[in-house]
Every structure is written in C-alpha cells, then in structure tokens.
VMD Tcl script that draws the C-alpha trace (Angstrom):
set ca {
  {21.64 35.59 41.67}
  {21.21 38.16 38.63}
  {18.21 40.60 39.74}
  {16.65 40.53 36.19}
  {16.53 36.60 36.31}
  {13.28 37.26 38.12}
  {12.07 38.94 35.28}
  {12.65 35.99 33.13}
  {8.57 35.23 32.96}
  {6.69 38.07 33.78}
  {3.96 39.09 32.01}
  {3.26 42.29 30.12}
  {0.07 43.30 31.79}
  {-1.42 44.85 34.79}
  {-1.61 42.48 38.07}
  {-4.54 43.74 38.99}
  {-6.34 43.38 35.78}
  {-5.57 40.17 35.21}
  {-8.11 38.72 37.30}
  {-11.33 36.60 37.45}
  {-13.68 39.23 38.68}
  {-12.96 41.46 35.95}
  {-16.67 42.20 34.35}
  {-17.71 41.43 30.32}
  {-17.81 44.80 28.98}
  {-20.59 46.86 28.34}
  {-21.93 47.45 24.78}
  {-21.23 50.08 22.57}
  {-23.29 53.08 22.04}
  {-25.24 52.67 18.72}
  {-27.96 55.53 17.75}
  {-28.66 58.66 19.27}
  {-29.40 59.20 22.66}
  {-30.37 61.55 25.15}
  {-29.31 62.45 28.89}
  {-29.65 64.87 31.68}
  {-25.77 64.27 32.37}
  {-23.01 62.58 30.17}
  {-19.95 61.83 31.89}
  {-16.90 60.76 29.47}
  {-14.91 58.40 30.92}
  {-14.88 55.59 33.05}
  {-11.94 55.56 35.70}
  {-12.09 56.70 39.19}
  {-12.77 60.39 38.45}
  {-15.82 59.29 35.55}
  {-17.16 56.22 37.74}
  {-17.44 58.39 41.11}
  {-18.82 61.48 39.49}
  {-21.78 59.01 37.54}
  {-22.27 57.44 40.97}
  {-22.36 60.66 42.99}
  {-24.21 62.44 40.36}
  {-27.61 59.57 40.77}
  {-26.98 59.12 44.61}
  {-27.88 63.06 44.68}
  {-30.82 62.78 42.11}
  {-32.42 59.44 41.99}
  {-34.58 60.88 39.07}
  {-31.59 61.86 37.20}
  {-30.93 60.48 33.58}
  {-27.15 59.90 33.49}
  {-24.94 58.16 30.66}
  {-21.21 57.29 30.84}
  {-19.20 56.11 28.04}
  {-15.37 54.88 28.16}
  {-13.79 54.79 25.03}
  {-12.08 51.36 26.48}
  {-12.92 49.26 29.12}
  {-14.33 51.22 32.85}
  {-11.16 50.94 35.09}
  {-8.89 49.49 32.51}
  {-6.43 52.37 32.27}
  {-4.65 54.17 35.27}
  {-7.60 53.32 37.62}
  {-7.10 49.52 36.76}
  {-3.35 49.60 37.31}
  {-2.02 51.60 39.78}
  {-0.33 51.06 43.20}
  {-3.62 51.18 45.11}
  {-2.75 53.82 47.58}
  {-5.91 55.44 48.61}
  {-4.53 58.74 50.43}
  {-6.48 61.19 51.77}
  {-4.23 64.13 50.62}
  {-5.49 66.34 47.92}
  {-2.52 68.10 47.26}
  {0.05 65.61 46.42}
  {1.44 66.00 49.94}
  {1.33 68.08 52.47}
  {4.59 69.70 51.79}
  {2.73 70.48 48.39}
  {-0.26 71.64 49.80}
  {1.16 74.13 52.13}
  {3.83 75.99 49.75}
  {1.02 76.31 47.20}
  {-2.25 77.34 49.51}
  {-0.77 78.20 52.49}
  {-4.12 80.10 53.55}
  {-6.42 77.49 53.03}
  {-3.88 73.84 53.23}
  {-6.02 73.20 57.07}
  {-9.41 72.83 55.31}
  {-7.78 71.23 52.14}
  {-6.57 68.52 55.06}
  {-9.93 68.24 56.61}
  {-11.60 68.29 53.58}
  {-9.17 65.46 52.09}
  {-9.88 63.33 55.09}
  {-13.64 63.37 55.24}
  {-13.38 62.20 51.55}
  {-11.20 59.34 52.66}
  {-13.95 58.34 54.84}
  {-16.67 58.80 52.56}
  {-15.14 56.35 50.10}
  {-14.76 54.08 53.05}
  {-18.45 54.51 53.32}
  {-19.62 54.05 49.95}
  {-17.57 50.97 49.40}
  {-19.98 49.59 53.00}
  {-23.13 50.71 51.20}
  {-22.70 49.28 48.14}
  {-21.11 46.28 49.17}
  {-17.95 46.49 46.95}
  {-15.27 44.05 47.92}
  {-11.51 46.08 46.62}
  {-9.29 44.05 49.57}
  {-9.86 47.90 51.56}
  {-7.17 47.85 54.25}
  {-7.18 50.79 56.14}
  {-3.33 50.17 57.23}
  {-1.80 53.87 56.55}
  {1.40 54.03 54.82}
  {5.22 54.80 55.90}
  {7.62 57.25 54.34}
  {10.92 55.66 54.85}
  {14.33 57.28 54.63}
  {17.18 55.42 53.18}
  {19.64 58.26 53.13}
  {20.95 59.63 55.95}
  {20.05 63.29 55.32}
  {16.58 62.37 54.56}
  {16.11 61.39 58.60}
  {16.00 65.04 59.92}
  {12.93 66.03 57.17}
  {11.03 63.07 58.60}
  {10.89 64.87 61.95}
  {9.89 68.45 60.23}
  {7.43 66.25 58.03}
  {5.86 64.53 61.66}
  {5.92 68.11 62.95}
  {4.57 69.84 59.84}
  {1.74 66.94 59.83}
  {0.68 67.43 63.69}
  {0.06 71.21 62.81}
  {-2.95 70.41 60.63}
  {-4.54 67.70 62.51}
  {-2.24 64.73 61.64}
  {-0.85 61.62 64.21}
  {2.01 60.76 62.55}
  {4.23 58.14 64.52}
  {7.97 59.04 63.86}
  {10.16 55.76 64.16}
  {13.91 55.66 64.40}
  {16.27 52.93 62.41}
  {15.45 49.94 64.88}
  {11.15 51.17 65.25}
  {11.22 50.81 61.48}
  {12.82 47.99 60.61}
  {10.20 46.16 62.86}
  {7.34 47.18 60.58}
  {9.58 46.57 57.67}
  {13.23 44.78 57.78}
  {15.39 46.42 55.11}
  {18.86 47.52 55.59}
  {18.33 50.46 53.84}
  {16.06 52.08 55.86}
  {17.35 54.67 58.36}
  {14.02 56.08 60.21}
  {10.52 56.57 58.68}
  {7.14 58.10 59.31}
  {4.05 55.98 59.83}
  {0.77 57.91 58.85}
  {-1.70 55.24 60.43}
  {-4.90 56.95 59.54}
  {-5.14 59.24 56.22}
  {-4.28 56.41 53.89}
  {-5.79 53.20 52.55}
  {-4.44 49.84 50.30}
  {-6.75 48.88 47.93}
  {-7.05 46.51 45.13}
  {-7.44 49.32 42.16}
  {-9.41 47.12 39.79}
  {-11.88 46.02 41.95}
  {-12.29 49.26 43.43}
  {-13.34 50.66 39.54}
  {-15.37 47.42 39.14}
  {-17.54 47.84 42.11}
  {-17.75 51.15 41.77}
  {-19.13 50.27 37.97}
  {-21.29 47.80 39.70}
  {-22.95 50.62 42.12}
  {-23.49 52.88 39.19}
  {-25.16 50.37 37.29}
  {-27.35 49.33 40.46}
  {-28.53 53.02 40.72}
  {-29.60 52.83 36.93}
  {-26.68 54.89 35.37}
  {-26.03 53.51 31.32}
  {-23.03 52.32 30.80}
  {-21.71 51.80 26.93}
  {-17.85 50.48 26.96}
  {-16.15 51.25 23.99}
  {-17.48 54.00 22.91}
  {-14.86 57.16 22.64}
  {-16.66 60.84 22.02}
  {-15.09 61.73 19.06}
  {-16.84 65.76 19.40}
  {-18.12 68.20 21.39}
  {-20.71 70.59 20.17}
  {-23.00 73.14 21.92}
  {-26.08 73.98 20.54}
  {-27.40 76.20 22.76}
  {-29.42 75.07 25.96}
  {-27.84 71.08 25.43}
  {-24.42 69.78 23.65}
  {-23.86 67.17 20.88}
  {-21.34 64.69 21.34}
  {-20.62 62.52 19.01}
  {-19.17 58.96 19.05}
  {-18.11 56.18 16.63}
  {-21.40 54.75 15.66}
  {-24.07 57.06 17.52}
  {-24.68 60.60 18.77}
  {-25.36 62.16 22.50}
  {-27.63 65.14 22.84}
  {-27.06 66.29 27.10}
  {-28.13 68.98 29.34}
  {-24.44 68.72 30.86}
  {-21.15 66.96 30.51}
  {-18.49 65.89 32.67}
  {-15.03 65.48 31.47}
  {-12.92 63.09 32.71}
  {-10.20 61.94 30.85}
  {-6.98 62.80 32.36}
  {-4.29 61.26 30.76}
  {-6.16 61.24 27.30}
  {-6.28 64.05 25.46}
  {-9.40 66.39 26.28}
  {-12.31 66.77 23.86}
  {-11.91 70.78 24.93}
  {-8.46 71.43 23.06}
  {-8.11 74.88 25.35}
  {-7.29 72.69 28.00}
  {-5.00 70.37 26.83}
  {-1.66 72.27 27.36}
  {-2.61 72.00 31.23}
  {-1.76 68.21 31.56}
  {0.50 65.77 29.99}
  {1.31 62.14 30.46}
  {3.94 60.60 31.82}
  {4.63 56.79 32.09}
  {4.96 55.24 35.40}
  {6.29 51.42 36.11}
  {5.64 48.33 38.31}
  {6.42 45.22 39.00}
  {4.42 42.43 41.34}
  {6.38 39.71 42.97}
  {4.53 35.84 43.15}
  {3.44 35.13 46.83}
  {5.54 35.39 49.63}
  {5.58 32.29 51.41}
  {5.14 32.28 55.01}
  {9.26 32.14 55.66}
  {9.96 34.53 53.49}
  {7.24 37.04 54.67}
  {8.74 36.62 58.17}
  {11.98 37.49 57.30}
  {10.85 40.98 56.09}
  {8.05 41.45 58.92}
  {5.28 43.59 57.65}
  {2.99 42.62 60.24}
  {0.85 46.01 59.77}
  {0.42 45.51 56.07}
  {1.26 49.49 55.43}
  {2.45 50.43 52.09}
  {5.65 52.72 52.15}
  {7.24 54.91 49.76}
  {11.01 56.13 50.43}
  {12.23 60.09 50.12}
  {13.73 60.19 47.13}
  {12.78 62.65 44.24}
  {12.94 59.59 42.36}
  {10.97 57.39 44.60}
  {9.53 53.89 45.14}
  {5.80 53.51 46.36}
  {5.38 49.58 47.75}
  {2.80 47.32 49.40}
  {1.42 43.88 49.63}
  {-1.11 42.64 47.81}
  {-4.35 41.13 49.81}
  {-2.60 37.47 48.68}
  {0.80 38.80 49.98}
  {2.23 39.76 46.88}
  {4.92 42.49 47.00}
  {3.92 45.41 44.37}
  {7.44 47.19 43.39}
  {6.55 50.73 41.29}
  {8.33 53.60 40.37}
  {11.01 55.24 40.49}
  {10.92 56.14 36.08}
  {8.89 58.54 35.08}
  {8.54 59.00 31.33}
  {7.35 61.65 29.55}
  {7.68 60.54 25.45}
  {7.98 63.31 22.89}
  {4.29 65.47 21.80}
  {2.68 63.49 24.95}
  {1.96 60.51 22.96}
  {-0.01 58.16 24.50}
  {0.50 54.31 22.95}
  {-0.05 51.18 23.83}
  {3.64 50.14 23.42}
  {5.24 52.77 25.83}
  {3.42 50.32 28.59}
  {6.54 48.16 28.27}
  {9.87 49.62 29.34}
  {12.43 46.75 29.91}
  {15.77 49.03 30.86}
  {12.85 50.47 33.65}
  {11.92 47.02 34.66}
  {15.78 45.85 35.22}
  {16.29 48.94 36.73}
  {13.49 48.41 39.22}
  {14.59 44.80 39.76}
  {17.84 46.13 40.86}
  {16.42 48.18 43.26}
  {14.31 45.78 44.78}
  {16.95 43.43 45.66}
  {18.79 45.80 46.82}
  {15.99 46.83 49.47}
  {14.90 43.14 50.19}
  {18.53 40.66 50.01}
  {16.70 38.21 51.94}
  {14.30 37.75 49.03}
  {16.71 37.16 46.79}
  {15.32 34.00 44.90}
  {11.72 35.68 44.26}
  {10.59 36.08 40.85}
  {8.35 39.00 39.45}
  {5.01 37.64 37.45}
  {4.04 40.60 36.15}
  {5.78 44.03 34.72}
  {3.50 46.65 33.38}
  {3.32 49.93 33.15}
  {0.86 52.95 31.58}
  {0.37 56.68 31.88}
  {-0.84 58.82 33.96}
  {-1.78 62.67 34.09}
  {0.26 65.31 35.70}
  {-0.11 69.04 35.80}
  {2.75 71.90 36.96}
  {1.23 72.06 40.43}
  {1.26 68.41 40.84}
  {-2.23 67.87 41.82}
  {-6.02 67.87 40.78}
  {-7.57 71.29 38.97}
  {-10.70 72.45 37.14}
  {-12.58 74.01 35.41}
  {-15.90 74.83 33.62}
  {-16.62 75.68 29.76}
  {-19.68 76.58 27.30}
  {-21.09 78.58 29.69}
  {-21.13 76.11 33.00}
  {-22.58 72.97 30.74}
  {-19.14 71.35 31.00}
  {-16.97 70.42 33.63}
  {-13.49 69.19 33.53}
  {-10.83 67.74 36.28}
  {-7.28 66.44 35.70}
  {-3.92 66.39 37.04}
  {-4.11 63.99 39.78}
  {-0.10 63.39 39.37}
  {-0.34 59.76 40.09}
  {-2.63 60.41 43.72}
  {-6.37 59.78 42.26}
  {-7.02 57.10 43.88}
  {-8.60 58.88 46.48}
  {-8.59 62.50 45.02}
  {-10.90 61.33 42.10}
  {-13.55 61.37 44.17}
  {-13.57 64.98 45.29}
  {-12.86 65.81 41.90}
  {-16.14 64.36 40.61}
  {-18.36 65.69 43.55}
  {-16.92 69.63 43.11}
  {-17.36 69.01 39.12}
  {-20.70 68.19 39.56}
  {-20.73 71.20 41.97}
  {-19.89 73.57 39.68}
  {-22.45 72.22 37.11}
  {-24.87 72.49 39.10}
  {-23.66 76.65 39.59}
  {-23.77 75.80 43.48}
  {-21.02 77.57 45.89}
  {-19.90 75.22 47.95}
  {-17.12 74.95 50.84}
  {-15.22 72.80 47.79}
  {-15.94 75.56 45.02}
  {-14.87 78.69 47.27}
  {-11.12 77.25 47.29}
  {-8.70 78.11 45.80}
  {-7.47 75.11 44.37}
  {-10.62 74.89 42.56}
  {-10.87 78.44 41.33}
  {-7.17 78.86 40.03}
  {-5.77 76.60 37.30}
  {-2.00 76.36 37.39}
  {0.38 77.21 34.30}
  {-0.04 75.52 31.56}
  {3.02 73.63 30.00}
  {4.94 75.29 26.99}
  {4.51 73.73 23.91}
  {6.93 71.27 22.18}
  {10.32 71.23 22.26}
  {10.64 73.34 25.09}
  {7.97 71.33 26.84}
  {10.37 68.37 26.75}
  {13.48 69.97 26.99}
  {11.99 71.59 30.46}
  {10.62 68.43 31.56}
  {13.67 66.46 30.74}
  {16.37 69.08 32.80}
  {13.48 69.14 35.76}
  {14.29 64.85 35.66}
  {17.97 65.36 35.62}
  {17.92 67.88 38.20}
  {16.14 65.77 40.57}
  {18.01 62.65 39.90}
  {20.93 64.76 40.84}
  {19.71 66.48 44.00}
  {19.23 62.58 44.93}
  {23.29 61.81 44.65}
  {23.86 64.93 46.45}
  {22.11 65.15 49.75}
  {19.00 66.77 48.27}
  {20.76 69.50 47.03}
  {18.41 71.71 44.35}
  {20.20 73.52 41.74}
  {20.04 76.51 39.93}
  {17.29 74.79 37.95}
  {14.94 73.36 40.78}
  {15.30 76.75 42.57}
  {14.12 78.73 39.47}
  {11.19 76.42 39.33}
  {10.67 76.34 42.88}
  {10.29 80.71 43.09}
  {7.78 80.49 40.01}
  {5.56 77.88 41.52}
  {6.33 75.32 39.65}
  {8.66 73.26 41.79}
  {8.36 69.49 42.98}
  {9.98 67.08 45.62}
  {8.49 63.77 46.89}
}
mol new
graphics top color blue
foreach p $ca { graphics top sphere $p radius 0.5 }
foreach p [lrange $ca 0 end-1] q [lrange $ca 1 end] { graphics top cylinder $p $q radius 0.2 }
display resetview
C-alpha cells in the first residue's frame, strides 16, 4: 500500500478541536472597561495565570481577552504531553543552569502535580493519564546516550526504567526500536483542548471576564494604570500580563526574543482491538525517538494514534498565517515515517492533518520579563513544552507583578533572558544551516559539525 493513500481524506484541522465539547465563544469586548489585572491571551500560559491570579485574591478584578478563540491556537492543538521539565530536557537544563538544574527539577515536578491538582478541584475532565512517556532509540548509536540519559536523570531525583531492544518492544512493538527510556512519573497525556476548556471553565467559575475575540491592538502607560486598546473598546488596568507567545508581542522590545516555527501532526482513526494488539501499548505512554529531527507519539483516550513532528518550519520575517497550517510534502513525509515505524498497521488511514505554530527562543525554553516599571509581565519561548511549563510561567509572572521574591523569581532562568535572534536575513539563513546541520548529524551517527559546535560554545546549541 502507498503511505499517503491514508491521507486521501483527512481533514485540515486540529483533532482535538474538532470536538463536541468545544464551548460557544465568549463575546467581544465593546466599551471601556476597567481591571485590577488584564491578562492578554487565552492559551495555557493566559488561562493559568487568570486562574492562578483569582485563586490567590478572591477579591481580585481580573479580565482576559484572546484575540481568537481561548485554547484554539497551540494550546488547542498540540501533542498533549504534559512534562514536568522546565527546561526542554534535562540535558538542556543542565548545560544551561548547571548550578541551579536540581531545584529547576523539583520545582518542575511539584508543578506537574499541582496541575494534577487543579484539574481534581475544579473538576475538569482533559482524558489526564498520568502514564509517563518513553524516549526510544531507533539508531544504534543512540542506545549508549539512553544509559547516560537514565544515569544523568537518577542524579536529580529521577526513576527512569532503562529497557533493552526486547523490554521495549513489549511496551511498544516496532522494529525500529533498539532500547528506550521509560520516565513513568514526570510526564502526563492529556487531551490539549479540553485541558484549555476546563481550565476556561474554572476561570469563569471564579468570576474572571472572559471576551473572545477581542485582540489588544495597544499598549499605553499612563502613569499609575495602562491603556490597552482593542477593536471596538478600551482597557484601563493596574497590571498586565502578556501572554502571547507565538504572536507577535504588544511590547515590540521583546519581539526579537521569540519566533515561530510550524510544527505538524497527523491522527490515525481508531485502532481496532486486533490491530492495537499487534503493536501492544498496554501502558498507554507516549514516546518520542532520539533524533534531532524527532517524532513525539501517543494514543488518544479513544485509541487513536497521534503521529507529530519531525518538520519544523520557520517561514521568512516569522509570519504567522493561517495557510502555513497546511504542509502536504510534511504530511507525506510523516506518513512515510509512520509506516515505516508501525508495518503492521499498514491499512490505517489518517482523519486528520493539521498543523500551526508555536514559539521558540535560542535557549529552547520558557523566559521573562517585566516592563513599564513592573506593571507588565511577559513569558514566552516554551519551544513546543508548555503544556505543563505554562503554568509556572503564569504563577512567577504574576510573581514578579506583584514585586515578590520568590524561590521561582531568585533563578536564574527567570532573571536572565537569552540572546535574542538577529534580524532578517541572517535570522533565516542561521536558522535554516542550524536545520541542515541537524538533519545531517542524524545520517551520521550524531555527529555535530563545525556549525552545531559553534552554536553549542555560545550557548545557543540544541539536540532532542
């Protein structure tokens, strides 16, 4: 069978969005208003930081406006790995804050469980499986880092459960895998829409305002409050909380710290009951393989299999449109792949190909920062891990508006933004030799060259 005859009718849109529980949206903001905090945006990082913001203050007046729908951009659409790392990786945390990576680790994993938590307080229903996930190796000099990885892990407080070829394969039959690591604990599956939905839900429980299309269109401070201004009203606010990642940022002296990149997936119908047996997956763990270029994968709660990866696009100025969410050559490519991985499936077809972008900075992982003299707080750069990251973004944002020093606030990672990228056409020229270079170092035994090593001794290097 042709791999991209299971394309044949999938649709262009987000699995998880196209669903029955998704919520009417809110109205529009028309007039002016006032708040005691306006938080712009409504994805993970926006939703968690309104939520946090009234669970702390009951009293508090809080407004949140999403220029879209809440939860229909990255937070509606990604893989729905809910990890407890903070850093992209451990491997990321520890060549960047050495010093501090044990408390980043600790600090990442009482997060985990507080979202855990919340989602029992408030009742929200996201299919949470707390399953862990697997790094698998498919290459056989990728085996030996697994160990250093499991080793490197148990150091800061980890339980990583290395498996051999045969121990793997009885989670998850491939014959491409060739060993893997099985973090049971620091990582959940979720349903990413429904975890934004709920989460809207809670917020609007605890009285937060919610107006849906409604982009702020300015940002003004006039003194002891800011203006912000929208498409058919006005905000006057005591503080403001940024969070717009991918989009570009109403405070332009931050903008050259992120960019967007466009990510893929793919979501297989149903497996039935046969053809689930015949790959195992008993333990319902997601995985992700070693690559530089690599695939992140998991069931869905209806035992869908979720395919994403792999491309990672970065289009010309950062431009972010609504027709870079289709990327067919991606999709075949990714079709490929997954037949490749599962032969036994051969016959399943894909119902839904999407894709959308997503923020990244040069250290890979969340940063922030504060403006017009504390009133505004910004965090970005989640690099594709926000599912669970947003959440400690929004609670040290509101931190630092609040001028409290906190454990979160006294790190490093919070106090030191990374390099901002160059501006265009080196900007893409970099970015497009860094993608090369990796793809390469994949066809040759993970192998960095000149390039990658450059990058790596500034601080601005990157592996999976």
């Amino acid at each position: 069978m042709n791999p991209l005859a299971a394309l044949r009718d999938a649709a262009p849109t987000p699995f998880w969005l196209d669903s029955p529980h998704r919520p009417e949206p809110g109205l529009a903001l028309v007039g002016a208003t006032r708040c005691d905090l306006l938080v712009v945006g409504g994805g993970y990082t926006g939703l968690w930081t309104a939520l946090i913001a009234k669970e702390r203050d009951p009293g508090a007046d809080v407004l949140l406006i999403e220029a879209g729908r809440a939860g229909g951009a990255a937070s509606g659409r990604n893989g729905g790995f809910c990890e407890s790392s903070l850093t992209h990786g451990l491997g990321n945390g520890i060549r960047r804050w050495p010093d501090e990576i044990g408390t980043l680790e600790e600090l990442g994993r009482t997060n985990l469980q507080a979202i855990e938590d919340t989602l029992t307080r408030h009742g929200i229903d996201c299919a949470w499986e707390r399953t862990g996930s697997l790094v698998v190796a498919t290459e056989p000099y990728q085996v030996e880092g697994l160990a250093e990885e499991a080793e490197a892990a148990a150091r800061y407080g980890g339980k990583p459960v290395l498996l051999d070829a045969d121990a793997v394969r009885a989670e998850i039959d491939s014959p491409t895998f060739l060993g893997g690591l099985w973090n049971k604990e620091d990582v959940a599956m979720v349903d990413p829409a429904r975890l934004a939905w709920g989460l809207r839900q809670a917020c609007l429980d605890l009285g937060v305002r919610i107006h849906e299309h409604t982009p702020a269109t300015s940002l003004d401070d006039q003194g002891t409050v800011l203006a912000v201004g929208t498409p058919y009203g006005s905000i006057t606010a005591r503080r403001v909380a940024l969070a717009t990642n991918a989009y570009p940022s109403l405070l332009r002296r931050h903008r050259p710290y992120t960019v967007p990149v466009y990510d893929y997936a793919l979501m297989t119908e149903p497996l039935t009951a046969d053809q689930l047996a015949s790959v195992g997956w008993r333990n319902r763990q997601g995985f992700a393989d070693c690559a530089n270029q690599f695939h992140y994968v998991r069931l869905s709660e209806d035992n869908r299999i979720l395919w994403g990866g792999y491309d990672a696009v970065y289009r010309y100025r950062g431009r972010v449109r609504a027709e870079h969410d289709q990327r067919p050559e991606t999709f075949a490519t990714l079709a490929r792949h997954f037949f490749t991985t599962f032969p036994q499936l051969e016959g399943l077809r894909f119902t839904h190909a999407w894709g959308g972008a997503i923020d990244t900075s040069t250290r890979f992982c969340l940063f922030l920062d504060t403006s017009h003299q504390g009133k505004v707080a910004y965090v970005a750069g989640f690099t594709g891990l926000g599912v669970g990251a947003s959440r400690f973004g929004a609670e040290t944002m509101l931190d630092l508006l609040a001028g409290e020093r906190t454990e979160r606030t006294a790190l490093q990672l919070v106090r030191r933004k990374p390099l901002p990228f160059p501006p265009e056409p080196v900007r893409s020229l970099g970015i497009g030799i860094t993608k090369w270079s990796m793809a390469r170092a994949d066809r040759d035994e993970g192998r960095r060259n000149l390039w990658l090593k450059t990058l790596d001794r500034f601080g601005l290097g990157f592996d999976s």
